[in-house]
Backbone as numpy.savetxt, mean C-alpha at the origin, in Angstrom:
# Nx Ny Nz CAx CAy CAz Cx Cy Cz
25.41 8.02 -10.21 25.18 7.32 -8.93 25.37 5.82 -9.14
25.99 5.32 -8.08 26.49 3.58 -8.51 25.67 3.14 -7.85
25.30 1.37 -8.26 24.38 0.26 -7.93 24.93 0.48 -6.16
23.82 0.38 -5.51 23.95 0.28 -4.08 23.85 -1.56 -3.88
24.63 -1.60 -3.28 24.98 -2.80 -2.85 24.26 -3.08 -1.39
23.17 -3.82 -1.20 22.21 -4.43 -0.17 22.64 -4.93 0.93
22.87 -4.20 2.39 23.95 -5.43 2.99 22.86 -5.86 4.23
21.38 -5.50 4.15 20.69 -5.58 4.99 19.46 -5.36 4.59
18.36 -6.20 5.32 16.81 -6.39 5.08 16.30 -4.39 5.24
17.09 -4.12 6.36 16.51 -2.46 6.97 16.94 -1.43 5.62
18.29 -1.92 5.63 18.44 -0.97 4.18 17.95 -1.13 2.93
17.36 -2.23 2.70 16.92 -2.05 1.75 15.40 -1.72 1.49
14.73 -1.73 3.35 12.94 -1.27 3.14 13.37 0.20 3.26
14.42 0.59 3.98 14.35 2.19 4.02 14.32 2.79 2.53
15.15 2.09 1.58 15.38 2.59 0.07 13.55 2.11 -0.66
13.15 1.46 0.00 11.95 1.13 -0.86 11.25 2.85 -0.63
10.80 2.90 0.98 10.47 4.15 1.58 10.75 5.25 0.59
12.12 5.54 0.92 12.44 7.00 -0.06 12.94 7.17 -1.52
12.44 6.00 -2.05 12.85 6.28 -3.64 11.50 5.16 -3.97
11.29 6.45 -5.39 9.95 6.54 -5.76 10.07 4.91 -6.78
11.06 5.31 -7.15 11.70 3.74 -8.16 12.48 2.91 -7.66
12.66 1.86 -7.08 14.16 0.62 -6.91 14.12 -0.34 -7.84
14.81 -0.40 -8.55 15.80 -1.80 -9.07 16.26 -2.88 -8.38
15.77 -4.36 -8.34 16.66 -4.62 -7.49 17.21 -5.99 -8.72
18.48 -6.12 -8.22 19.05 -7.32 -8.80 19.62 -8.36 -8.24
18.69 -9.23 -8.43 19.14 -10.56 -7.05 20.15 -11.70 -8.36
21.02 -11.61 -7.42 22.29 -12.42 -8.05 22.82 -13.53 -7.53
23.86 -14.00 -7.72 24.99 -14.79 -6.93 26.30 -14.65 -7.64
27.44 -15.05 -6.68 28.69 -14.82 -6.94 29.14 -16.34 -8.47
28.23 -16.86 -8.14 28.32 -18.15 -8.86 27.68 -18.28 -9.82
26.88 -17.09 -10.45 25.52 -17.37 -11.34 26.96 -16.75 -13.06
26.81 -17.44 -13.60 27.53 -17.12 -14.73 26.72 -15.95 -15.62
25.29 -16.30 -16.13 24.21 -14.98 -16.27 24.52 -13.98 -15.56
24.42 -14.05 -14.40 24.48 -12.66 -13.47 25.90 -12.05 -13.94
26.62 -11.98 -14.07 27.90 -11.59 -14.44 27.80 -11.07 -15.85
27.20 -11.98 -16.49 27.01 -11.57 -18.19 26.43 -10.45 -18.40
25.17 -10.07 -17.33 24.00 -8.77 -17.54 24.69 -8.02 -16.94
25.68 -7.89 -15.76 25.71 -6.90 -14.87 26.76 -5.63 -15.72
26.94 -6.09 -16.94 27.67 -4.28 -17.23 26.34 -3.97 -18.08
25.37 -4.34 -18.01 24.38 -3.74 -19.29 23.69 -3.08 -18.01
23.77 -4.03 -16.82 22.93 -3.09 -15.66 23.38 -2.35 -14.96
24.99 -2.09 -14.97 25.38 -1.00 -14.53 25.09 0.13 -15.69
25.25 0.01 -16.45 25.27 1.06 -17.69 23.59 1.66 -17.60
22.81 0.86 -17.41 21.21 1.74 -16.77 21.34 2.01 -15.63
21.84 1.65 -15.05 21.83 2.61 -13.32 22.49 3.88 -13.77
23.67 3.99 -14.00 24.45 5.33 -14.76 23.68 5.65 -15.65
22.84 5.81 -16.35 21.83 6.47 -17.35 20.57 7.15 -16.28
20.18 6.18 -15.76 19.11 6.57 -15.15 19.06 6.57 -13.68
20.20 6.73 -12.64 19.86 6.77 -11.40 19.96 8.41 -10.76
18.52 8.47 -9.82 18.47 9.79 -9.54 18.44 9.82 -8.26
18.67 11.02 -7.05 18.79 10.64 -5.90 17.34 10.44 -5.12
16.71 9.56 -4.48 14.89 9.73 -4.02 13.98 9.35 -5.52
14.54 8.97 -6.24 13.52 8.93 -8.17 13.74 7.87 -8.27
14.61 7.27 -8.66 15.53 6.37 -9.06 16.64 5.61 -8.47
16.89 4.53 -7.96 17.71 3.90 -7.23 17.85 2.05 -7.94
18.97 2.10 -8.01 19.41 0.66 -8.63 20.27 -0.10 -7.82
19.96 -0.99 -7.39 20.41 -2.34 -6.19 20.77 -3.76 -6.61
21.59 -4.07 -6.05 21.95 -5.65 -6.19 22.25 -6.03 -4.41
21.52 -7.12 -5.00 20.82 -8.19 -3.25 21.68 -9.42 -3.86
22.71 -9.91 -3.08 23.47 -11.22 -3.02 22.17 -12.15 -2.46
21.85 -13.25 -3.14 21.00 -14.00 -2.60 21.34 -14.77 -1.56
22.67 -15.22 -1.29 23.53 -16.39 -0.62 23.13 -15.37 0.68
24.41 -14.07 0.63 24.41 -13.37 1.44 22.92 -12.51 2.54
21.58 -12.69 1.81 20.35 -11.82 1.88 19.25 -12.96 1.50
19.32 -13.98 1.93 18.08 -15.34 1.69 17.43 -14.79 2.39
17.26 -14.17 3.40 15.43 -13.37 3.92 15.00 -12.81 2.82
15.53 -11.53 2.25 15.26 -10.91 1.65 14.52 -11.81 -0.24
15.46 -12.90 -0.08 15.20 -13.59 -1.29 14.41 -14.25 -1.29
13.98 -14.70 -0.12 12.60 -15.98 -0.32 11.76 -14.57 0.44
11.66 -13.58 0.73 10.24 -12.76 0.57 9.84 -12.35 -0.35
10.55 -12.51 -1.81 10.05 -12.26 -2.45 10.24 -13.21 -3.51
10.10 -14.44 -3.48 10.22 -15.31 -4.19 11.15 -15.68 -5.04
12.48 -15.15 -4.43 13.16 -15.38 -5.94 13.96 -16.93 -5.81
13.99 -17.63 -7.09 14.06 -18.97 -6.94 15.37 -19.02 -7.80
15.74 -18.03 -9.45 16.36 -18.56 -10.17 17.38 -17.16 -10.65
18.83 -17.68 -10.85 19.21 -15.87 -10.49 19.45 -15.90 -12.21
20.16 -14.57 -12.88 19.67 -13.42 -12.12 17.91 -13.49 -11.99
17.09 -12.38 -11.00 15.92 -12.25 -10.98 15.92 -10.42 -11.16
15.34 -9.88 -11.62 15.38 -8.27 -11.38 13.99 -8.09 -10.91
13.77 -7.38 -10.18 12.26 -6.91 -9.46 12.32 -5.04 -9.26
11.49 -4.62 -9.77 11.38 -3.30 -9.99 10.42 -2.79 -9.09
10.66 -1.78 -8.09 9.35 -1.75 -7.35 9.29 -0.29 -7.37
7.52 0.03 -7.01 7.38 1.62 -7.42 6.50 1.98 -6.13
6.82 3.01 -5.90 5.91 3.35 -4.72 6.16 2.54 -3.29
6.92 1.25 -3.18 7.23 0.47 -2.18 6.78 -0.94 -2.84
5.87 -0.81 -3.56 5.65 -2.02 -3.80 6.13 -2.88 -5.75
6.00 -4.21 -5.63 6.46 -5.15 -6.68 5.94 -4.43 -8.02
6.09 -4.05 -8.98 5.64 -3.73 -9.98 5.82 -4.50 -11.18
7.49 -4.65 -11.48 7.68 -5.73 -13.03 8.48 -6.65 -12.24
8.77 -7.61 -12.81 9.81 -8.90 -12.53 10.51 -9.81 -13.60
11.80 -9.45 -13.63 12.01 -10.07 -15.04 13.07 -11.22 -14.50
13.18 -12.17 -15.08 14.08 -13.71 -14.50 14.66 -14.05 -15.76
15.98 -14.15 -15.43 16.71 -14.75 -16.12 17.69 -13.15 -17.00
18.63 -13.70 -17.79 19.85 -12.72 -18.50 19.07 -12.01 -19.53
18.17 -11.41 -19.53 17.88 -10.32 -20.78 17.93 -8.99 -20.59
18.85 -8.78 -21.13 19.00 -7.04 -21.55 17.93 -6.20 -21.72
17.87 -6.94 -22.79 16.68 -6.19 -23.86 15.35 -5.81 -23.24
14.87 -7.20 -22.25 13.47 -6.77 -21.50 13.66 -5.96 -20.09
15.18 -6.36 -20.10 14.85 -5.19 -18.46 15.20 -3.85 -19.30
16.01 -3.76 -20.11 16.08 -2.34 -20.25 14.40 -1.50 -20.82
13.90 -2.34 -21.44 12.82 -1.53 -21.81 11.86 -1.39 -21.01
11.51 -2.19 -19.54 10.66 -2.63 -18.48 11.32 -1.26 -17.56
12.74 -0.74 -17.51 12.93 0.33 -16.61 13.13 1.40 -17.17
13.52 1.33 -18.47 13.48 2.84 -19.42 12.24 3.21 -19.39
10.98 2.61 -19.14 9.21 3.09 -19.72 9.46 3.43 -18.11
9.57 3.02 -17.58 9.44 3.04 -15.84 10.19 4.11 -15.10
11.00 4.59 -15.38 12.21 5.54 -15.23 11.57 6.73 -16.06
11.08 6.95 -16.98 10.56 7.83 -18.00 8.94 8.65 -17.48
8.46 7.45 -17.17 6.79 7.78 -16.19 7.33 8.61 -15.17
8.39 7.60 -14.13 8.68 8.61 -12.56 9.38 9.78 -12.54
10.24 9.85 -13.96 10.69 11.59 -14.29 9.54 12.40 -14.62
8.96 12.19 -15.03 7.46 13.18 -15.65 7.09 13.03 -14.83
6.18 11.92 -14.10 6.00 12.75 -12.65 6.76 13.19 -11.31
7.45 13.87 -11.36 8.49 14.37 -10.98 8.39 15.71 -11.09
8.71 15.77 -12.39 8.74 16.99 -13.19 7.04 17.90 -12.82
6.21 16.88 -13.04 5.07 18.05 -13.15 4.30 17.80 -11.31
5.01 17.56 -10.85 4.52 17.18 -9.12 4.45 18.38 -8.24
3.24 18.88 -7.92 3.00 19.98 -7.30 2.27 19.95 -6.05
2.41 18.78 -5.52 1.65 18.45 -3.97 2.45 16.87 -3.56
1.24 16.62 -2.83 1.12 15.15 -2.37 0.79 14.09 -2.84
0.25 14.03 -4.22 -0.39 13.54 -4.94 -1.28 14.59 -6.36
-2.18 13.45 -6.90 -2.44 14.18 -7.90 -3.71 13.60 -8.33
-5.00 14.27 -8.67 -6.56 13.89 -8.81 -6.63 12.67 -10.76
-5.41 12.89 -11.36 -5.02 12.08 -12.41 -4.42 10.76 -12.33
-4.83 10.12 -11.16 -4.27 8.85 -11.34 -3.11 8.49 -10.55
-2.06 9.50 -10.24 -1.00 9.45 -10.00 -0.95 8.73 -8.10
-0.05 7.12 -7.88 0.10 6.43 -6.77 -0.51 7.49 -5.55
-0.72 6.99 -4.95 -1.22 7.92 -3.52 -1.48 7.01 -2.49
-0.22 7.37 -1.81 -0.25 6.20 -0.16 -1.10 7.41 0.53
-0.72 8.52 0.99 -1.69 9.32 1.98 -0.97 9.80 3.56
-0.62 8.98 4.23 -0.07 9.13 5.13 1.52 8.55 4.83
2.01 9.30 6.17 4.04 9.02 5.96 4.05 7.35 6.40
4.78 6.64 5.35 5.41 5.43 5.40 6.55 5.29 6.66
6.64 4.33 8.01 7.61 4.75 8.37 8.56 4.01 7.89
10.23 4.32 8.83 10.79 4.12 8.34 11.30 2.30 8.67
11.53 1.68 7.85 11.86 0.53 7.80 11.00 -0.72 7.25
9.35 0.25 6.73 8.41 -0.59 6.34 8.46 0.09 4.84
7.17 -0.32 4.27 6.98 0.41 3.04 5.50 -0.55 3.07
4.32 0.16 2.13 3.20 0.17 1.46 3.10 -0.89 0.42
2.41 -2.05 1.51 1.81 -3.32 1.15 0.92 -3.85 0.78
0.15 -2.51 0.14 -1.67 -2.74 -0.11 -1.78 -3.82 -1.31
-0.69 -3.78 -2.37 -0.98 -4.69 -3.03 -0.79 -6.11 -2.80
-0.79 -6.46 -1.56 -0.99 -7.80 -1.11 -1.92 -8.15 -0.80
-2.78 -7.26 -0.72 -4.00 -7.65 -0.36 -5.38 -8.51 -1.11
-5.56 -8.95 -0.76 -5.99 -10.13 -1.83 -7.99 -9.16 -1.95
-8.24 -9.01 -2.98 -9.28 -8.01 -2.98 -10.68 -8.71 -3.63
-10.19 -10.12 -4.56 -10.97 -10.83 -4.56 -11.92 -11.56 -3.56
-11.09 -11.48 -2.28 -11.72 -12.04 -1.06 -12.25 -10.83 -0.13
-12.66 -9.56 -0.49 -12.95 -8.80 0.02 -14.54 -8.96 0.19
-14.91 -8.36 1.28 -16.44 -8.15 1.77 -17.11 -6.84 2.78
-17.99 -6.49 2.33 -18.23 -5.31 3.12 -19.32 -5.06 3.58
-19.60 -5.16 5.02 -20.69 -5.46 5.50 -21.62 -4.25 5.56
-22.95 -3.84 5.41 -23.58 -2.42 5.78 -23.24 -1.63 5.05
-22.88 -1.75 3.86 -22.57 -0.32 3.04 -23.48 0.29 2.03
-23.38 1.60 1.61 -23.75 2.36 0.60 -23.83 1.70 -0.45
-24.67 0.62 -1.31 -24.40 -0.14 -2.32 -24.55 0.96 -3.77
-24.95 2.56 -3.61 -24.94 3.62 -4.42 -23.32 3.97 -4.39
-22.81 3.86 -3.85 -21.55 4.28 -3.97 -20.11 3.45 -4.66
-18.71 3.48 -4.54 -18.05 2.68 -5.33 -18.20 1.31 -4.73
-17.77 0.11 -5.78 -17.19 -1.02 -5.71 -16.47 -1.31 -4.42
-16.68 -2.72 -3.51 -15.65 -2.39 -2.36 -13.77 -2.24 -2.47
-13.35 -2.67 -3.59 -12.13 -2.94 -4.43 -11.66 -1.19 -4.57
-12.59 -0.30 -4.44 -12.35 1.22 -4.17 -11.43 1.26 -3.59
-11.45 0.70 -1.99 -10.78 1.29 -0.94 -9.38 0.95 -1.01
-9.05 0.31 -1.90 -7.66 -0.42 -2.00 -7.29 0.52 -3.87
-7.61 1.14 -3.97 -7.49 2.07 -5.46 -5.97 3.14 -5.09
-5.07 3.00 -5.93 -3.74 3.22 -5.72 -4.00 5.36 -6.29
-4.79 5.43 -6.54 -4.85 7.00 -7.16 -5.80 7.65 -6.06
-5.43 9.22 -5.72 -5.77 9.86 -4.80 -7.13 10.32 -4.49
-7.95 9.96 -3.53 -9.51 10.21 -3.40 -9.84 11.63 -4.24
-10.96 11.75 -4.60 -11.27 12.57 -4.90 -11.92 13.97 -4.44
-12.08 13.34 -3.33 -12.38 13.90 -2.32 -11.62 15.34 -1.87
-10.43 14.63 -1.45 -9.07 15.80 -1.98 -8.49 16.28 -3.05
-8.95 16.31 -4.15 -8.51 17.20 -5.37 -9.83 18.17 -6.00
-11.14 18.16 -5.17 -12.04 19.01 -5.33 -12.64 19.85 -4.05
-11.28 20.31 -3.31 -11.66 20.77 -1.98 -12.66 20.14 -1.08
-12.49 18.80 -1.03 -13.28 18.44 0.35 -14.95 17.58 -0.80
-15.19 18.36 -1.87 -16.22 17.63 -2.20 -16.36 16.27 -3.28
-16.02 15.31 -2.82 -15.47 13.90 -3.84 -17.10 13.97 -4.17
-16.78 12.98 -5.15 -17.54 12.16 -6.23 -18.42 11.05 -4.81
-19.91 11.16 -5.49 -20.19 10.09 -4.56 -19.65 8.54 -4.97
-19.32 8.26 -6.05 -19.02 7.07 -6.23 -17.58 6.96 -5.70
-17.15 7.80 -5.12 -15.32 7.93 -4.54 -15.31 7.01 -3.06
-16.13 7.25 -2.41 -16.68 6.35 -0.98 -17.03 5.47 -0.58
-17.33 4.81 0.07 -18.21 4.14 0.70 -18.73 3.75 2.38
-19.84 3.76 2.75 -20.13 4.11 3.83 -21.55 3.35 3.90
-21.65 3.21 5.24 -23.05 2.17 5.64 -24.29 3.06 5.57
-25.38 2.95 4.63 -26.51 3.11 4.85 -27.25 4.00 5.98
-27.97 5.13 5.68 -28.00 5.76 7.17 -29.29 5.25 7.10
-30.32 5.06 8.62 -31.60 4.88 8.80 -32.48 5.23 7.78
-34.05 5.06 7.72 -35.34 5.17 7.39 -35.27 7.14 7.75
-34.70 7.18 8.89 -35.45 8.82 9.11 -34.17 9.45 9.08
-33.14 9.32 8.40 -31.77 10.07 8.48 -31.78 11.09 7.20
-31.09 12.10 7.42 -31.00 13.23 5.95 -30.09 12.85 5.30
-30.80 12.25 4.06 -30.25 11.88 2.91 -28.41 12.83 2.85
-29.35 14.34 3.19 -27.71 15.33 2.54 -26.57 15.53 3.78
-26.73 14.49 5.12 -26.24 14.72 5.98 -24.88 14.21 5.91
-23.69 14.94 6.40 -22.41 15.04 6.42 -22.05 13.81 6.65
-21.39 12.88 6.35 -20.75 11.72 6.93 -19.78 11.72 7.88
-19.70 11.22 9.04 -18.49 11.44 10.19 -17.40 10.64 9.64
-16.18 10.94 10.59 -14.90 10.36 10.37 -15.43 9.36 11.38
-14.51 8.12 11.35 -14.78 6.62 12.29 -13.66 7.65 13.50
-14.13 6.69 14.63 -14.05 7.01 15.82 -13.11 5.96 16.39
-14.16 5.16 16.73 -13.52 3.57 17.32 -13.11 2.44 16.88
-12.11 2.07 16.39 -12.31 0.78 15.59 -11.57 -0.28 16.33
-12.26 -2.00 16.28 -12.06 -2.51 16.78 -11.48 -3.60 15.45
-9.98 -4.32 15.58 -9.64 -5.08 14.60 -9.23 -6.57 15.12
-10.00 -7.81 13.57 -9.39 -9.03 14.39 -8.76 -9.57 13.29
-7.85 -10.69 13.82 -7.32 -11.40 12.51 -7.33 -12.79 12.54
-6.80 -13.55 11.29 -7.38 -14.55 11.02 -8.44 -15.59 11.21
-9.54 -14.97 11.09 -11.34 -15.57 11.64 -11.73 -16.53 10.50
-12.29 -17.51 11.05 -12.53 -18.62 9.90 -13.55 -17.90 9.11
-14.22 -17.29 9.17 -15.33 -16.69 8.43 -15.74 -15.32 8.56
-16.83 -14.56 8.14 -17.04 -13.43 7.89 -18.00 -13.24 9.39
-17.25 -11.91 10.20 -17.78 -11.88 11.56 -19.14 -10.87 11.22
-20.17 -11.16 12.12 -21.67 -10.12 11.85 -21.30 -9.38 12.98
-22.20 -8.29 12.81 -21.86 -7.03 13.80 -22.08 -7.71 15.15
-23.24 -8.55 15.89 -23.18 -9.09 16.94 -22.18 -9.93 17.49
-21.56 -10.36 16.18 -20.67 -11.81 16.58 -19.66 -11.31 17.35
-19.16 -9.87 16.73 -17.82 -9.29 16.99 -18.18 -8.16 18.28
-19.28 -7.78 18.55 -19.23 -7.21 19.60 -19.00 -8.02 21.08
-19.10 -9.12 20.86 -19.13 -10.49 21.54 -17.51 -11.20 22.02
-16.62 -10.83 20.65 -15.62 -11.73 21.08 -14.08 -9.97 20.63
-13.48 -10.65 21.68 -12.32 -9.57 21.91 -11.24 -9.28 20.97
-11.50 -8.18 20.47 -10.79 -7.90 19.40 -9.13 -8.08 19.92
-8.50 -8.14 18.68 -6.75 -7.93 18.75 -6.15 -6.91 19.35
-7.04 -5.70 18.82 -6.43 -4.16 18.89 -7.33 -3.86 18.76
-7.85 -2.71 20.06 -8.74 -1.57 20.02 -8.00 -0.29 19.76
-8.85 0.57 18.47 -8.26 1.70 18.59 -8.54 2.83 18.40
-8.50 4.44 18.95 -9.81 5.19 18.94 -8.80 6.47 18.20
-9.60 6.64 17.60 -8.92 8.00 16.25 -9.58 8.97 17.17
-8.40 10.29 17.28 -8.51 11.13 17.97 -8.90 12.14 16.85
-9.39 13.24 17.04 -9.75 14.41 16.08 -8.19 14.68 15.68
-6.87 14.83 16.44 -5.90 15.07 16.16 -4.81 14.11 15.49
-5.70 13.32 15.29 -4.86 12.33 14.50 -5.02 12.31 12.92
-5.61 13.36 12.70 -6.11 13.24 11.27 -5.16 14.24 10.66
-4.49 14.05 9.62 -4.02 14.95 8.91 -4.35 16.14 8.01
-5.00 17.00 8.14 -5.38 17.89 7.91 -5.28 18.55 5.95
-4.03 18.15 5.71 -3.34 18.15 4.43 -3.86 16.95 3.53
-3.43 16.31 3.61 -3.88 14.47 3.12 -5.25 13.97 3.65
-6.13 14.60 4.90 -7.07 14.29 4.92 -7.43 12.16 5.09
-5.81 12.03 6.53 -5.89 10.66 6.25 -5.53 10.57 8.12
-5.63 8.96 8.78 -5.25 9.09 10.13 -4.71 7.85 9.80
-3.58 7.70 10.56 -2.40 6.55 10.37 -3.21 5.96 11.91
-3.40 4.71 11.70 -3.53 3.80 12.83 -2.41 2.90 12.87
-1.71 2.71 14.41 -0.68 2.15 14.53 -1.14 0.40 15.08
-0.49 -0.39 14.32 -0.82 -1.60 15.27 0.45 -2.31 16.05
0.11 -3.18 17.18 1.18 -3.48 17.50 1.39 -4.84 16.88
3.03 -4.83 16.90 3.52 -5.40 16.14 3.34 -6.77 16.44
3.56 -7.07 17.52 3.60 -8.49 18.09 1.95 -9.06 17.97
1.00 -8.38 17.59 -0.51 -9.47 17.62 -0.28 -9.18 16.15
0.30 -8.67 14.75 -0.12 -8.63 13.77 1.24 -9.07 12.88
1.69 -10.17 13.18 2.15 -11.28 12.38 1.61 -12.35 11.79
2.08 -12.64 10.47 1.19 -14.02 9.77 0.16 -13.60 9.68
-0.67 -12.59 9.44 -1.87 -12.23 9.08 -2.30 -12.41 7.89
-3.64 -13.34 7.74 -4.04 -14.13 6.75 -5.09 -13.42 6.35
-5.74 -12.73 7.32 -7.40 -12.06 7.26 -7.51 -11.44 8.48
-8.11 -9.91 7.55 -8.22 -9.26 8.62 -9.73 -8.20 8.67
-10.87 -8.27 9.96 -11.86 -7.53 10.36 -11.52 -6.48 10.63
-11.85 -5.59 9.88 -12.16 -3.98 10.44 -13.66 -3.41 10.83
-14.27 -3.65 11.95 -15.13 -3.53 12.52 -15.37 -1.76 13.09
-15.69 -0.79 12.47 -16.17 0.54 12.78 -17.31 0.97 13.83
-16.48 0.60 14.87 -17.73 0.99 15.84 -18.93 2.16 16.09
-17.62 3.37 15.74 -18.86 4.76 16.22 -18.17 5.84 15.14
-18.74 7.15 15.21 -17.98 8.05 14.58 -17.51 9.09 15.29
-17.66 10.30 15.02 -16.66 11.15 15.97 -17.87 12.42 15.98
-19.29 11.70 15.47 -20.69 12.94 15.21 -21.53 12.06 16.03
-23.11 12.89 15.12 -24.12 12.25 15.66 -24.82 11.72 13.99
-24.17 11.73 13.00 -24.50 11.42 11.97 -25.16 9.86 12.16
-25.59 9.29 10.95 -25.91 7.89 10.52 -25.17 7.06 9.90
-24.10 7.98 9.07 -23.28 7.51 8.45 -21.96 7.86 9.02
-20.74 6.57 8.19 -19.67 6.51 8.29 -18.75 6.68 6.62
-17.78 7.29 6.87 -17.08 7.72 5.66 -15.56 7.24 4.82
-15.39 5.91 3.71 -14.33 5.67 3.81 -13.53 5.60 2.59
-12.63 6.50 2.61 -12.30 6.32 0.87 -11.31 5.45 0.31
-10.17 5.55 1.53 -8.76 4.57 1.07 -8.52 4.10 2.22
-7.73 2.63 2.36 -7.28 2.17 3.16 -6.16 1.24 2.76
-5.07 2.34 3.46 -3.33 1.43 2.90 -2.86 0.71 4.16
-2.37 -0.36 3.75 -1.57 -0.93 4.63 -0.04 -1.20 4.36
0.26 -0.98 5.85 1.52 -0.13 5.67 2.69 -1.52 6.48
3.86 -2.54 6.41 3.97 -3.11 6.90 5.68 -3.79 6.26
5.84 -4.89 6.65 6.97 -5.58 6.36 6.55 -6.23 4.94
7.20 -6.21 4.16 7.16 -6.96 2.36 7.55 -8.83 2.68
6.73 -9.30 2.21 6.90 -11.09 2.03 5.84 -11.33 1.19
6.18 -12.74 1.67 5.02 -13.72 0.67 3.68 -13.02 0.94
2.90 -13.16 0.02 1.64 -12.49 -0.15 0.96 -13.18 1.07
-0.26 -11.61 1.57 -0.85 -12.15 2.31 -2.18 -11.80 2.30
-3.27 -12.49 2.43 -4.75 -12.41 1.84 -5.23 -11.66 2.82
-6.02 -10.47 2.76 -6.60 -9.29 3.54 -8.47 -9.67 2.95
-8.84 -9.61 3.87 -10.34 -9.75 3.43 -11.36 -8.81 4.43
-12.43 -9.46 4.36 -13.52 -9.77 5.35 -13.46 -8.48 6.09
-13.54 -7.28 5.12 -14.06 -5.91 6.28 -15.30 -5.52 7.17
-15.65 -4.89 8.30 -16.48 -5.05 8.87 -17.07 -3.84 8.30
-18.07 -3.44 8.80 -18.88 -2.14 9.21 -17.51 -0.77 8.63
-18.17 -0.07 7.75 -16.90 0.73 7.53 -17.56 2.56 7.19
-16.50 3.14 7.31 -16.79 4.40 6.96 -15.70 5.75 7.51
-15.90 7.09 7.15 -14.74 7.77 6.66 -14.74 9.24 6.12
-13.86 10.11 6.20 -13.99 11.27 5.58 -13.26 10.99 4.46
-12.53 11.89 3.54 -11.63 11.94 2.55 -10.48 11.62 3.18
-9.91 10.02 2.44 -9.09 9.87 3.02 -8.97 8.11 3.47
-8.36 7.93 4.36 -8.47 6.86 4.83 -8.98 6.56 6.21
């Protein structure tokens, strides 16, 4: 299979989408390096390109400057390896030697799992977005800045809030429905609530973005969210045990920080249930995700 040649921002998020591995090689017609590496990098694309596994690209920078300043590239050649949709290695400048060994270890992992892949995921670690990526975006969770994370009302018995952004598949779903309590997290039920009572899936959620500070449950019942949005029982995926919330596009640009405020659930429980939460979107300059509200969730997201 030959280096696919980039002639567009769409083609090249659709290739992020359906191949588990991309290569990309940001060049110029003028870069004397770039010319020097490119038979060592054709010669690994022909070793290692598979169709949906493996995919190896070259992005003209002159020709594709969106594409080049979203992802920072300043000095050619640049190679950027991405897995799952998102940035993984980045190597700058003419070396053979480190890209070949940065995509041979990398190419070698995504054949084995490949090879031993018997679902949707896997309870060993193995990437797990959860719901279908569409097409023209790809899975941006690692932009999310997690140091600036906060979580208001939660289970402080349960995981770390840095959980919900954990790239390996809840556990929830690889032991029929019964995860690990440390796999979750969810707000505190009352003084008179049953400890062993079921946690609901969220219901209503109300989302805001860029707030100078961390909103309290009153503050935000107060001021008008971006996007209201109410998870239907049928929106849940049954398989993956996940519900894709759609936002619109036009209020969720430049998003610096963003409230997820969990209004109700879909019971009469105390609690709310939440295991993963991917965000799913256009690739650029990093963008800082924080300041979650009130949260909770079944297996899943």
């Amino acid at each position: 299979m030959s280096v696919i040649e980039i002639s567009s921002k769409e083609q090249f998020t659709s290739l992020l989408s359906s191949s588990r591995l991309v290569v990309a090689d940001f060049y110029a017609d003028w870069c004397g390096p770039c010319k020097a590496i490119a038979p060592a990098y054709n010669s690994l694309a022909t070793q290692l390109s598979r169709p949906n596994l493996i995919t190896f690209t070259k992005i003209n920078v002159d020709h594709q400057q969106e594409l080049a300043q979203a992802y920072g590239v300043t000095a050619m050649p640049t190679f950027i390896v991405f897995k799952n949709g998102r940035v993984n290695q980045t190597v700058k400048g003419a070396n053979p030697a480190q890209l070949n060994q940065i995509v041979q270890k990398l190419a070698s992992e995504a054949s084995q799992s490949d090879d031993a892949a018997t679902g949707e995921g896997s309870s060993s670690g193995e990437p797990w977005i959860g719901g279908t990526v569409p097409k023209g975006y790809s899975d941006i969770t690692d932009q999310v800045d997690v140091k600036g994370l906060e979580l208001l009302n939660r289970d402080t018995d349960t995981a770390e809030p840095r959980a919900l952004f954990n790239t390996s598949k809840p556990s929830g779903l690889a032991a029929k429905g019964k995860a690990k309590a440390a796999d979750y997290l969810l707000p505190p039920a009352e003084a008179d609530a049953d400890d062993d009572e079921t946690p609901m899936r969220p219901r209503n959620l109300h989302l805001y973005k860029n707030t100078s500070h961390v909103l309290g449950f009153d503050e935000a019942d107060g001021i008008p969210p971006v996007q209201k949005v109410e998870i239907k029982p049928g929106d849940w995926d049954a398989k993956t045990g996940t519900a894709t919330v759609p936002l619109r596009f036009v209020n969720f640009q430049n998003v610096t920080s963003l409230v997820m405020f969990f209004v109700d659930g879909d019971g009469d429980s105390e609690k709310l249930r939440v295991d993963r939460i991917r965000v799913i979107g256009e690739a650029g300059a990093n963008r800082s995700m924080g300041k979650l509200e009130k949260i909770g969730d079944e297996p899943g997201e």
